[in-house]
N, C-alpha and C positions, 0 to 999 in steps of 0.2 A: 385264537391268535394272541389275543393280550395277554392268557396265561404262561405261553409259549417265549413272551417279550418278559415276564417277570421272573420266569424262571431261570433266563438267559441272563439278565440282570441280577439275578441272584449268585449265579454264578460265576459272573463276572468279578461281582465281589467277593462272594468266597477266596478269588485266587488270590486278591491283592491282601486278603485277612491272611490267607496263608503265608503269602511272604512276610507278612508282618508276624505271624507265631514264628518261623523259621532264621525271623533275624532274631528274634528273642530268645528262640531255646541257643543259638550260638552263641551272644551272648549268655546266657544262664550256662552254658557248660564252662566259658571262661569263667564266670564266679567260682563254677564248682572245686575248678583244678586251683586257684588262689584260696578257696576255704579250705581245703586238704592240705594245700603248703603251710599254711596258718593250725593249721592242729596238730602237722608232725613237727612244730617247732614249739609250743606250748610250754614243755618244758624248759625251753628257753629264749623265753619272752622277754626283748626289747622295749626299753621304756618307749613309748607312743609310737609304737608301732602299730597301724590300721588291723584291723581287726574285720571278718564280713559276719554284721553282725545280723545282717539278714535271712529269712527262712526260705532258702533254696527249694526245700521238695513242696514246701505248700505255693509257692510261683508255680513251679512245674506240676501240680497237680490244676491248677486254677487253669495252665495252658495246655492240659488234660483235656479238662474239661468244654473247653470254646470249640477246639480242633472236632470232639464227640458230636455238641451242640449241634455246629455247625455242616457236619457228616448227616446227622440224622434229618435234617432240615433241610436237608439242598435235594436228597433224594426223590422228591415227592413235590409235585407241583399244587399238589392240593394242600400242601400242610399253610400255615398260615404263614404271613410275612414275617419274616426273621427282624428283629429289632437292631439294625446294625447300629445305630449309635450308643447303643450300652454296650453292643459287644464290644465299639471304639474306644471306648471310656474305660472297658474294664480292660484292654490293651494297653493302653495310654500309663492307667495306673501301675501297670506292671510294668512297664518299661521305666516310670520314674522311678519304683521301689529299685530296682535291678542297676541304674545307672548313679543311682546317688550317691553321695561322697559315705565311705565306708564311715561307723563312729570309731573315735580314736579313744583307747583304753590306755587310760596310764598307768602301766602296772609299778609298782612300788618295789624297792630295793630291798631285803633282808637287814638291810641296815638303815634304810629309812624307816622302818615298819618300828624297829629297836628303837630309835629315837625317841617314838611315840608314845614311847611306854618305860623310858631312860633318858630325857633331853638332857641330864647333867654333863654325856657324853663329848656333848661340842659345847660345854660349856668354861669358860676362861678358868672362872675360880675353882675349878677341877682340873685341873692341866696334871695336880700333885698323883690321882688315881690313876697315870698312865705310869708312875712306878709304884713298884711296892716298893711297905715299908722294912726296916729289918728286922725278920721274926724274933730275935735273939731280943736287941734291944727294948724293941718296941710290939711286945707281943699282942697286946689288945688294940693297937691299929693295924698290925698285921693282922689280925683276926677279924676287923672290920672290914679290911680291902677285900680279903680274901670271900668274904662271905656276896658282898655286893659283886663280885665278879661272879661266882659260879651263878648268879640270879643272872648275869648275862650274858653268862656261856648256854645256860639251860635258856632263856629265852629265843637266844638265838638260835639255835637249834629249832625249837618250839615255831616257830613267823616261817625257818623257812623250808618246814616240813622236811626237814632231815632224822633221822634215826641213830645214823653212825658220824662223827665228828671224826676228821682224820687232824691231826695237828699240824702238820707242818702245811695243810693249807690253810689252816687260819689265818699261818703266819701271815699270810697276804690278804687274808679280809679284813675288812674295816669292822670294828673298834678295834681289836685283837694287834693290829697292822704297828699301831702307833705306842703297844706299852714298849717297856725298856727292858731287856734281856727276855726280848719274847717268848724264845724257846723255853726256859726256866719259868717263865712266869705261865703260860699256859699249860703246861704241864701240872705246875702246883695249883692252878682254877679244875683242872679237869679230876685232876686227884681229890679235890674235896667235895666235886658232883659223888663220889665212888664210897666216900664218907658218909655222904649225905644220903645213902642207899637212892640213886636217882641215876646211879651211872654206874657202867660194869667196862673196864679195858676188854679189850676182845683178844688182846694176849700182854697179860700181866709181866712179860719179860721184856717186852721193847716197848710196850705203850705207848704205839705210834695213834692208834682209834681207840675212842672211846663209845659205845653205845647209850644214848641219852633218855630216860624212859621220862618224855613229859606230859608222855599217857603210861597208864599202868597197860599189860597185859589184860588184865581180870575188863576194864574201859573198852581196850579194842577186842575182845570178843563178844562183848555184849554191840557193840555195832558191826562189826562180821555177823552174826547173828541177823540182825535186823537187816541188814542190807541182801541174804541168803533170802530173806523170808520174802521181803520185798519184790526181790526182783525174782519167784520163783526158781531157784535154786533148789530143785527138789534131787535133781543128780549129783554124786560126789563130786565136791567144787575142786579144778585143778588150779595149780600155781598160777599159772597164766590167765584167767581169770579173775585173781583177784590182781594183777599188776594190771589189766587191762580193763580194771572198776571205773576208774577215775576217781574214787575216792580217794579219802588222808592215807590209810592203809593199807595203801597198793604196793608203797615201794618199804613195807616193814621185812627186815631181814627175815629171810627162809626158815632157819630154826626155833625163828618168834614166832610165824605160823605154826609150826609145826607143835610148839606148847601148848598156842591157843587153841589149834583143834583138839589138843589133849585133854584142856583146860574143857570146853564144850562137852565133850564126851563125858567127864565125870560131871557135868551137870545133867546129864542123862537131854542132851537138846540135839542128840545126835550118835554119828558114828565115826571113828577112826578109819578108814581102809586105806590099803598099802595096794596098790596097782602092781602088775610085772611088771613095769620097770625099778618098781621100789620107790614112786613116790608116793606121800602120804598126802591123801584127799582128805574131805570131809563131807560127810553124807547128813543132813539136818534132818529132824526127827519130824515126822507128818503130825503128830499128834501132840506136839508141842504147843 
């Protein structure tokens, strides 16, 4: 009879634990669908915008677990008494992880980042480096402005993991925003990255983009490489795969892959292959 009272009791509790898993996995699915709006915007990330910086599948594996627990232990009146107030505690704990104020990440601006590493930028006694000077007259201070600006066109570039530089939006990003006869003057910053073998236009007759290498090629395929190796990459790697890394060299131009895998092959750390459709994979070498 008393085991018949305990086991009744246990299953009494059991149901009021399952409501209590059942309001938690509802919530834990509204986390889920807020962590996935938070990651297809990633790319573009609002300064202090909440962030769910918590581990959703290890919650739900932990409420795996109790729901298991709690199944194998109710079956059997012979099994021993179930510890309910650890299970309550270990409930408790996951409902505080699961409702707590999300942390807030501040993510930094491309031109706050620039600052960091350029303050003279917003600085008064520079106000003069928002014009150039005139090359005719004054060719060794045009040769100064000139040289300090491509170190912050390529930076810029560099902070905010861009490849390709289109000009006429610069026009409207900050520092670029505020020189004087912008169009001319970003034009002659982008022409001396091209000088400076560090930049290639992507069509030498309107030179509206310029391609910024503030990694070499020979750089990103030694980490193409180790990211292949790493993450088991033993089948020819497709485009969408590496855009879908999440690494720096997901979004490098198509035909930059297409050298680097070329570039890989004559280091013998691999294979070229061309699919029916005609794209070109890369197949990494086992014995590497």
């Amino acid at each position: 009879m008393e085991k018949q009272r305990i086991k009744e009791v246990k299953a009494g509790e059991k149901v009021e634990i399952d409501k209590s898993i059942e309001e938690l996995r509802k919530e834990l699915e509204i986390l889920k669908k807020q962590k996935a709006e938070k990651l297809s915007q990633q790319k573009h990330k609002v300064k202090e915008e909440p962030v769910i910086s918590i581990n959703l599948d290890d919650i739900e594996e932990r409420l795996d677990d109790i729901e298991e627990f709690l199944d194998e232990n109710i079956k059997s009146p012979e099994t021993e008494e179930i510890n309910l107030t650890e299970i309550a505690a270990e409930l408790e704990s996951i409902k505080t992880q699961i409702i707590s104020k999300p942390e807030v990440v501040v993510e930094e601006t491309p031109y706050e980042k620039l600052l960091k590493e350029h303050p003279w930028l917003e600085e008064a006694r520079y106000e003069y480096m928002y014009s150039a000077p005139v090359k005719k007259k004054n060719a060794k201070d045009y040769e100064s402005w000139i040289n300090e600006w491509s170190k912050i066109i390529y930076d810029y570039a560099r902070l905010s993991v861009l490849h390709i530089l289109y000009l006429r939006k610069l026009n409207a990003e900050k520092p670029f925003s505020k020189l004087e006869n912008r169009d001319g003057a970003i034009a002659a910053i982008a022409q001396k990255l091209v000088e400076q073998n560090i930049g290639v236009w992507l069509n030498k007759k309107t030179k509206e983009a310029i391609r910024v290498y503030w990694k070499t090629l020979e750089e990103w395929a030694d980490e193409i490489f180790e990211w292949a190796k790493n993450t088991n990459k033993y089948e020819p790697i497709l485009t969408f795969e590496i855009r879908e890394s999440g690494e720096m060299f997901a979004e490098l131009p198509k035909r930059d892959l297409t050298r680097i895998f070329k570039q890989l092959e004559k280091e013998d750390k691999g294979e070229v292959i061309k699919t029916d459709t005609g794209e070109i994979t890369f197949k990494i070498s086992l014995d590497y």
